[in-house]
C-alpha positions in Angstrom: 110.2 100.1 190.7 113.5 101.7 191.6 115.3 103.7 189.3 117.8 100.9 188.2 114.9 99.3 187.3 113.1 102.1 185.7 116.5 102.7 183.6 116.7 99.2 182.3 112.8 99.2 181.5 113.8 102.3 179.1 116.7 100.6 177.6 114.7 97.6 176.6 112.2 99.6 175.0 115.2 101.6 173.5 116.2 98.2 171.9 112.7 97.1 171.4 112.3 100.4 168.8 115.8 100.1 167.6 115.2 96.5 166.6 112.2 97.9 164.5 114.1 101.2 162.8 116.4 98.5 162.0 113.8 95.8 160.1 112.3 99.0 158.7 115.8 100.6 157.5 116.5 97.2 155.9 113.4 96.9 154.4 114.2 100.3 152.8 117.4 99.2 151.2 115.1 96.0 149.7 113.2 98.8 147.8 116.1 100.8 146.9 117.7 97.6 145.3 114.7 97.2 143.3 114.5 100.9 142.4 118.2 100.4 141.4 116.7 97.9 138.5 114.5 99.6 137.5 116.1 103.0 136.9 119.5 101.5 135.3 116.6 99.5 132.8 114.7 102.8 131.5 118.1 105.0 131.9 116.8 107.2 134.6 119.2 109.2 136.8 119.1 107.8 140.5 118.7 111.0 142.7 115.9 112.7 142.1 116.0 116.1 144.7 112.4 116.9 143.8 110.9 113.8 144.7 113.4 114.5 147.9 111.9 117.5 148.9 108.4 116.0 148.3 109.4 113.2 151.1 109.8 115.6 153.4 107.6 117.8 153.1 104.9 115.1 153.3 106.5 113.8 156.6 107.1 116.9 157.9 103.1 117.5 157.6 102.6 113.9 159.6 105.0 114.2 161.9 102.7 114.6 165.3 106.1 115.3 167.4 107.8 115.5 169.7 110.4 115.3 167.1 111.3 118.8 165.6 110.4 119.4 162.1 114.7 120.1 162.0 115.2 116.8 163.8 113.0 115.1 161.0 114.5 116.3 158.8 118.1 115.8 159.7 117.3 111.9 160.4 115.8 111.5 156.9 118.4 113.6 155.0 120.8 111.0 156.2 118.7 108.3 155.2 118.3 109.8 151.9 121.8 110.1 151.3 123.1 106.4 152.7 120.5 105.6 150.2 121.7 106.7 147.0 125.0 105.8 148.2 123.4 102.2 148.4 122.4 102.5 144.9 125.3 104.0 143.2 127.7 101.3 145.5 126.1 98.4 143.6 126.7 100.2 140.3 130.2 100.3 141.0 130.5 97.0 142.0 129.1 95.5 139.1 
């Protein structure tokens, strides 16, 4: 395999994963939607910075590398955050 090849091998398998991270982000925003309900029904605030925290400390105690525990936490931080931004966009939409 030359190293053309060897790239484009890598890029499929780039798009492979990022096809996945994609279904799996999406899936994510299903459960937020449904988390949405059920907070705005019982009148609970949407972020909650302890259960946060807890999120990432549990990953951060799975995570087998090579990504750094600042990496991790960067990525899901972000994901956090477009999150409740998900959830309170609806809100205001309404």
């Amino acid at each position: 395999m030359n190293d053309d090849d060897t790239l484009g091998a890598l890029r499929g398998r780039f798009t492979q994963v990022n096809r996945r991270l994609l279904d799996d982000l999406n899936e994510r925003m299903r459960l937020i939607e449904e988390a949405r309900a059920y907070k705005i029904a019982r009148g609970l605030p949407f972020s909650d910075p302890s259960r946060q925290e807890q999120m990432i400390q549990d990953l951060l105690a799975a995570n087998p590398g090579p990504m750094s525990a600042a990496e991790l936490e960067e990525i899901f931080r972000a994901i956090f955050s477009v999150s409740l931004a998900h959830m309170q966009r609806d809100v205001h939409q309404e």
